[in-house]
C-alpha positions in Angstrom: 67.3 59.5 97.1 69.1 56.7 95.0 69.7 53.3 96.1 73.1 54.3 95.0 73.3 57.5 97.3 71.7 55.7 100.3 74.9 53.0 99.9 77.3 54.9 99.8 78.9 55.7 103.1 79.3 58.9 104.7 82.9 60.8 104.8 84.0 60.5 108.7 84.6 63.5 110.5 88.3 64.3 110.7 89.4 66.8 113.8 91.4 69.6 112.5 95.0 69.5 112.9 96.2 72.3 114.9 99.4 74.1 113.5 101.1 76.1 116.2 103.1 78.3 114.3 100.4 79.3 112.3 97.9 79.3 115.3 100.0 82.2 116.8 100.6 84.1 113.8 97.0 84.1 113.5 96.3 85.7 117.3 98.8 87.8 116.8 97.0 89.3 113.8 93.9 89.3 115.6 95.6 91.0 118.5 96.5 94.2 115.7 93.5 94.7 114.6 90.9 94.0 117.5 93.5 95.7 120.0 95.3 98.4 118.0 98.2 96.7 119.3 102.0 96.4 117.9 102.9 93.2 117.0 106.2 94.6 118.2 104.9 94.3 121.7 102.8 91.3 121.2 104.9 89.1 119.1 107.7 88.5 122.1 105.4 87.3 124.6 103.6 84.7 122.2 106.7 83.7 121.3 108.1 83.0 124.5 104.7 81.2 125.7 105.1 79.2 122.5 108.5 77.7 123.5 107.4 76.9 127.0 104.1 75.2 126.1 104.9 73.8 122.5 108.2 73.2 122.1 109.1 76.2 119.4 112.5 76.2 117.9 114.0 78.7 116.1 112.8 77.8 113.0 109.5 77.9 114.3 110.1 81.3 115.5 111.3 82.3 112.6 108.4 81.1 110.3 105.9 82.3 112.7 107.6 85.9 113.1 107.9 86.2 108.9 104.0 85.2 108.8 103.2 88.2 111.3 105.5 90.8 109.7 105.1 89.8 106.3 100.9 90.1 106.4 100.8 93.4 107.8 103.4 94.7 105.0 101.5 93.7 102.2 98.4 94.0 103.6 97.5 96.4 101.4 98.6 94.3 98.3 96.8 90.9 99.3 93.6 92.8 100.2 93.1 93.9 96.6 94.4 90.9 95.4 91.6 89.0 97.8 88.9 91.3 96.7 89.2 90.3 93.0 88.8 86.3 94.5 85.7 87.1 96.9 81.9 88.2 95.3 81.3 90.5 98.1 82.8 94.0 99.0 85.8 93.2 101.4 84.0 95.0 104.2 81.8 92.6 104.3 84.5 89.8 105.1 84.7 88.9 108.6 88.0 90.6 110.2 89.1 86.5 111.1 88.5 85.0 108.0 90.1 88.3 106.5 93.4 87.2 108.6 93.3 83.9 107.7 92.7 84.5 103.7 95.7 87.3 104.3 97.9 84.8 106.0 97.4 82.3 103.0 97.7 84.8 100.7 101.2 85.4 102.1 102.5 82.0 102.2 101.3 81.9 98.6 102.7 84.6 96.9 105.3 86.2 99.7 107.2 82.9 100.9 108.7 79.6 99.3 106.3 77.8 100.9 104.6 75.2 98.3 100.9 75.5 96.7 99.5 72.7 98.3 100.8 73.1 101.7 100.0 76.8 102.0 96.4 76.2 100.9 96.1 73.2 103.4 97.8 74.4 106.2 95.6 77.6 105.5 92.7 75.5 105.3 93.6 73.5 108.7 93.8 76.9 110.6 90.4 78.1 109.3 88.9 74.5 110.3 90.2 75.1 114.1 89.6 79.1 114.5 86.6 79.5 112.1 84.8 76.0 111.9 84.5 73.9 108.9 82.0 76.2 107.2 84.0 79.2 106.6 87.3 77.1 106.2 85.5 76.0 102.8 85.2 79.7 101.5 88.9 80.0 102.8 89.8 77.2 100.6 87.8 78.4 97.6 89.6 82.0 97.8 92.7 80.6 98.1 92.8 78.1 95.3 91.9 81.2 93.2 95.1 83.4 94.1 97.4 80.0 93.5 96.1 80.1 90.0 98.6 83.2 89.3 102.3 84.3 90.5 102.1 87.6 92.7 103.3 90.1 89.5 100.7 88.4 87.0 98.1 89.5 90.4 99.4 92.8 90.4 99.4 93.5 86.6 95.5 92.4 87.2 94.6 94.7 90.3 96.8 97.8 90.0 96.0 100.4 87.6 98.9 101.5 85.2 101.6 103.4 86.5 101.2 105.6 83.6 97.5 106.7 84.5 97.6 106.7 88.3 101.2 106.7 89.7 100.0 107.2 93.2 97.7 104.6 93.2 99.6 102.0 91.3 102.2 102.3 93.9 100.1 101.9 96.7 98.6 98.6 95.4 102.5 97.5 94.6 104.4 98.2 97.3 101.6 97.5 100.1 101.5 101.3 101.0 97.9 103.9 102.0 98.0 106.2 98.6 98.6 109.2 101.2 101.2 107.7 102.9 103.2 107.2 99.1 101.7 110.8 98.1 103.3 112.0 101.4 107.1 110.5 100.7 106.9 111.4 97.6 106.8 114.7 98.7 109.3 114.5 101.4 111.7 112.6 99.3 111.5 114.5 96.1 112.8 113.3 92.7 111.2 110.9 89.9 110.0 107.1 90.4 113.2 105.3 91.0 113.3 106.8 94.8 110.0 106.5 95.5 110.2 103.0 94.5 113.4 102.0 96.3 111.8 103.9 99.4 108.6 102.2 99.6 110.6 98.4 98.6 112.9 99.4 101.6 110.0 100.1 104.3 108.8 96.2 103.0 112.4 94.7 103.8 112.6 93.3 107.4 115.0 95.7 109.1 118.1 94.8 111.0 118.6 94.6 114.9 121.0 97.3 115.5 122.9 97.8 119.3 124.4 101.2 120.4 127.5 100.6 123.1 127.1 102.9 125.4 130.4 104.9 125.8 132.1 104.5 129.0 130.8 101.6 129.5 131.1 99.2 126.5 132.0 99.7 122.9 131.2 98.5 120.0 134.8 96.4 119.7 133.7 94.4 122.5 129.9 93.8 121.3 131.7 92.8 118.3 134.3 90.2 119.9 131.4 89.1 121.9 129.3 88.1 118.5 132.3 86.8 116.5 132.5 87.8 112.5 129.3 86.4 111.4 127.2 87.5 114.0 127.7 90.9 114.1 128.8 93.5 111.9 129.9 97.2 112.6 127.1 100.2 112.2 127.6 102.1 108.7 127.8 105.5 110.4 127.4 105.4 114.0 130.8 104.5 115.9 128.6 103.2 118.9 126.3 100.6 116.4 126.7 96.8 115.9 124.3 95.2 113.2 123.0 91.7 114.0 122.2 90.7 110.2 120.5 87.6 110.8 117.8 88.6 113.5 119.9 87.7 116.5 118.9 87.5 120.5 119.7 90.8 121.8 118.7 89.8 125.2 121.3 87.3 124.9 124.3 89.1 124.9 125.8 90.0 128.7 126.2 93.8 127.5 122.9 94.3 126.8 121.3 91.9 130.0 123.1 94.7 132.1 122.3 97.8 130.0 125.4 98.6 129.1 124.5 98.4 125.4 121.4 98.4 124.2 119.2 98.0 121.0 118.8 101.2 119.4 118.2 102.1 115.1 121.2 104.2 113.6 119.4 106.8 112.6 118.3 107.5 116.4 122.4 107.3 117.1 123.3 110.1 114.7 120.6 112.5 116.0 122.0 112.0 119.4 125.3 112.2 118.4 125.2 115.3 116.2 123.2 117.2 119.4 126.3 116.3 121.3 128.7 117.4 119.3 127.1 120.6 117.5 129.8 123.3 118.0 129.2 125.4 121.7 130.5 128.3 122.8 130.2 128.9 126.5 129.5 126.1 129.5 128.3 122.7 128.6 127.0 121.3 131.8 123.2 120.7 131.4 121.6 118.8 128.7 117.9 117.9 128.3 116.1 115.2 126.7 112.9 117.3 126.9 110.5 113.6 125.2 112.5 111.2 126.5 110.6 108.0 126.6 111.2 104.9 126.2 114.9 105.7 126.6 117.2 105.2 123.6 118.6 108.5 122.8 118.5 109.4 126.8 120.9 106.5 127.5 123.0 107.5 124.9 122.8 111.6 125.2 123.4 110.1 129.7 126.7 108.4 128.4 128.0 110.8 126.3 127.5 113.6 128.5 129.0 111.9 131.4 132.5 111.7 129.3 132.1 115.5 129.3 131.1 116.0 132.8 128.0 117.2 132.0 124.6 116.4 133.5 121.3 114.9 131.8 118.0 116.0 132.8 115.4 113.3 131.1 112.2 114.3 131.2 109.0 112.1 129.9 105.5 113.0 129.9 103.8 109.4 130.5 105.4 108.4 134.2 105.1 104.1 132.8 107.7 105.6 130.0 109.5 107.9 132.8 109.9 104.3 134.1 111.3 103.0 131.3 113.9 105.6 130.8 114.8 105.4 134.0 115.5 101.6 133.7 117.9 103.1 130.6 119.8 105.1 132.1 120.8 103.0 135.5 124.1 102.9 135.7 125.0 105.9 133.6 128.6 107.0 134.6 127.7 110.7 134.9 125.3 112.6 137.0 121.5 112.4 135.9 117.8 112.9 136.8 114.4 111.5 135.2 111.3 113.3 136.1 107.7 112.7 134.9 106.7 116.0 133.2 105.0 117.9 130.3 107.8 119.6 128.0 104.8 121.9 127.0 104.0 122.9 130.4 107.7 123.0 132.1 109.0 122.6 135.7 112.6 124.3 134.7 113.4 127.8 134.5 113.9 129.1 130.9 117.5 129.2 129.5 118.6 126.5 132.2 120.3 124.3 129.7 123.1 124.3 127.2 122.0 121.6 124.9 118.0 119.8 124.3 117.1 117.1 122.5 113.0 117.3 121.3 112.4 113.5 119.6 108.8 114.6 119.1 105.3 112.7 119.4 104.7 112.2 115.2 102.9 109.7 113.3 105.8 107.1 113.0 105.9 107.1 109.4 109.6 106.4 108.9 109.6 103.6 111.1 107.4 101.6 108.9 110.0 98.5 108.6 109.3 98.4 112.3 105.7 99.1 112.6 104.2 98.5 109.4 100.5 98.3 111.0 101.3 101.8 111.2 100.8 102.4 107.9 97.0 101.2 107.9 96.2 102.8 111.4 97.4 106.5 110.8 94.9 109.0 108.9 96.0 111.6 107.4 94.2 113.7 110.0 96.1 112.5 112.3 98.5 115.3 111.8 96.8 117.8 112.5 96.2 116.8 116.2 100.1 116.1 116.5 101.2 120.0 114.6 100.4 121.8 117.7 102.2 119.7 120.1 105.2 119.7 118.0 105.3 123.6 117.6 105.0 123.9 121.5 107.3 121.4 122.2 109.9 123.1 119.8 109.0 126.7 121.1 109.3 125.6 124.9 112.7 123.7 123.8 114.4 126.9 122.8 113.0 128.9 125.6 114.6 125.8 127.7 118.2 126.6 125.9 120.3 129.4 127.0 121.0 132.0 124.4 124.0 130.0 122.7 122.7 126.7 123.7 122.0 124.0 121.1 118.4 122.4 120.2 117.6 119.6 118.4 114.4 118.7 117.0 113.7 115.3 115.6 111.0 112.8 114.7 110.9 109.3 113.1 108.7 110.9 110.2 109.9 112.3 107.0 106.4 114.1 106.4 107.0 118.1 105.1 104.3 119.0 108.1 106.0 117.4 110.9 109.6 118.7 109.6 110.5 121.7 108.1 107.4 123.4 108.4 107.3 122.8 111.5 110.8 124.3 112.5 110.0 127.2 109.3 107.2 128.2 111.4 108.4 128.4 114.9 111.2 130.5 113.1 108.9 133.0 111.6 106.7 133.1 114.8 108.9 133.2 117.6 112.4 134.5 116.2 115.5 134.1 118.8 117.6 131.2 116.8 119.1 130.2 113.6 119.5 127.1 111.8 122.6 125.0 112.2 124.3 123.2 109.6 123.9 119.5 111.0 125.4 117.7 107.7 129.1 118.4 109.4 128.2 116.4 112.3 126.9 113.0 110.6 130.5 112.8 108.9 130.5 109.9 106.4 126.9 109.5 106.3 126.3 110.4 102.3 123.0 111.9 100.6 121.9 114.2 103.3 120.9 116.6 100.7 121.1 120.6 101.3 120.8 121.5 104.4 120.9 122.4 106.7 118.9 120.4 108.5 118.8 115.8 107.7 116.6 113.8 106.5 117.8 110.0 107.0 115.9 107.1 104.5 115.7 103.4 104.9 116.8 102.7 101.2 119.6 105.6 101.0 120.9 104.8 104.7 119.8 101.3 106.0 117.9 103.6 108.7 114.8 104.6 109.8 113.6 107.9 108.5 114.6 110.1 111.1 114.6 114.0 110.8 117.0 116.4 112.6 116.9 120.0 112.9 119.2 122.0 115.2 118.7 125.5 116.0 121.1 127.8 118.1 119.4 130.3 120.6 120.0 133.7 119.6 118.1 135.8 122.4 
């Protein structure tokens, strides 16, 4: 060693600076991926801990709830982005530093957030959750992806559209190439729609409330929010948009369940069950998958203004509860048992109108979920096609001959839709389709019938599917 080297003095050990906003988007990311949780469900509770223990604002909130959401969209994007930055295969990464090079690469090519303090405050989290070691890879890989804008990234990583459309999307727009391969499909038509589709499921979506009917409206949750709080639903007359995020759980209405929150799209399936045409009685309705609540509350509401009764029925008795905590305080007459629509307690043909919302793989709720979209398998379909043909068959033999059923799922995938309903039509016989467009009046590009298929991008919605079918013997 050198006189030189010997002199000169050590650097002194600085304790990393602990970021708390970044801190919890970090455990919150862990908390996906090593619990196959929803950062749905786990992103309230940090958040409320966080304002307790460490003072969080809104802002702080804010920034912290946009770090979450924002990773898991472009999850798929950042992780080919990171593998052309790393010299090993990205399985090889561990899952933490993997979170902490995706939540950099986020603030670096997803947010307004400058060069240098996204690579430090990156940096600073690795030091406290990874130690000093690893935090210098972190800040190698990172100081690679701030060398180029996020479109110069994906003109390097994504092949050309014009030699692998599927995959070139997927890479783009943050999206498994099944999962683009099977909108596609679904949605039909050339680039431009599959584009706008998979750019909408990447948009953060709005809080929408329902007012339940007889016992708010959405004229009061509207007086309630002032002008530029709240905004009236597109198609639903019971929604209220929140564009800016809002507190739900702040507003009196919702606090005593009279409103509640509740996508659009959910709305108008409820709503076009309710008022399909009926010839006959119209006393007893049944939510036959009724859990967590949403469309029970609202079918509960709707049928009371009729007189009718609702019959809610959940499989899971946690989720019985939690239907059960929706509908208190429904004006009408109603009952919520735990119990499996595919093995039934009721007598066949007891009921004039039921609702199915089907178990499905949640792929048009991806603005919502968008872990989703890395956790499903294309196999996973095939353990959900059963269920939803037996739920379907033991729906209609629920309905009296006349009676209305509506089938529905938050997926826009051709095997959990149509061909579902095509086949219980050519296997078991005894209804007909109904026309639902006439009953989503206003709502445009519903396509040809007769059954709807709602989109994010054409409707502001999640992607649900509706099918109603009219007992015939």
């Amino acid at each position: 060693m050198s006189e030189q080297s010997r002199r000169r003095p050590s650097k002194p050990y600085r304790r990393p600076k602990k970021d708390p906003v970044r801190l919890l988007a970090f455990e919150a990311l862990r908390a996906v991926d090593e619990r196959d949780a929803y950062a749905n469900l786990v992103l309230p509770p940090l958040l409320k801990k966080a304002r307790e223990k460490d003072g969080f604002d809104g802002r702080d909130a804010a920034l912290a709830t946009e770090l979450v959401y924002g990773t898991l969209r472009r999850q798929g994007t950042y992780d080919a982005i990171i593998a052309a930055c790393v010299d090993r295969p990205l399985r090889e990464v561990d899952p933490p530093v993997l979170d902490v090079l995706s939540l950099g690469a986020h603030q670096l090519l997803g947010t307004r957030i400058p060069t240098h303090a996204a690579v430090s405050a990156s940096v600073e989290l690795a030091r406290v959750v990874l130690g000093d070691g690893r935090a210098k890879f972190v800040n190698a890989v990172l100081r690679k992806i701030a060398q180029r804008e996020l479109d110069d990234w994906l003109e390097q990583v994504a092949p050309p559209y014009e030699e692998d459309a599927e995959d070139h999307l997927a890479v783009v727009h943050s999206h498994p190439r099944w999962v683009v391969s099977a909108l596609w499909d679904a949605l039909g038509g050339g680039r431009a729609g599959i584009e706008d589709l998979l750019e909408a499921d990447n948009e953060r979506p709005e809080v929408t409330l329902v007012a339940r009917p007889g016992r708010s409206t959405a004229a009061e949750l509207l007086d309630v929010l002032g002008e530029e709080a709240g905004l009236p639903g597109r198609w639903s007359p019971y929604a209220v948009r929140l564009p800016e995020g809002g507190e739900p759980g702040a507003i009196d209405a919702v606090r005593e369940g009279r409103a509640g929150v509740q996508d659009e799209g959910s709305q108008l399936v409820a709503i076009a069950l309710a008022n399909a045409p009926l010839d006959g009685p119209d006393g007893r309705w049944l939510d036959g998958c009724a859990g967590p609540g949403g469309k029970a509350a609202l079918l509960g509401a709707l049928a009371a203004e009729r007189g009718a009764a609702l019959l809610a029925s959940e499989k899971q008795p946690h989720r019985a509860r939690l239907v059960d905590r929706a509908l208190t305080g429904n004006p009408g007459p109603y009952q919520v048992i735990a119990a499996d629509g595919t093995r039934p307690p009721w007598r066949p043909g007891s009921f004039d109108r039921v609702l199915v919302d089907v178990p499905c793989s949640g792929l048009g709720a991806l603005r919502r979920r968008p872990e989703a979209r890395w956790r499903r398998r294309p196999e996973d379909l095939d353990s959900f096609a059963p269920l939803q043909r037996t739920l379907l068959v033991e729906a209609l033999r629920a309905a009296r001959v006349g009676g209305v059923v509506g089938y529905a799922t938050c997926s826009p995938h051709l095997a959990e839709t149509r061909v579902v309903v095509d086949d219980v039509l050519k296997k078991h016989g005894g209804a007909e389709l109904i026309d639902a467009r006439p009953l989503m009046p206003g709502v445009p590009a519903l396509g040809d019938g007769p059954d709807v298929q709602l989109w994010p991008h054409l409707h502001g919605t999640d992607a649900m599917y509706l099918a109603l079918l009219r007992r015939t013997a």
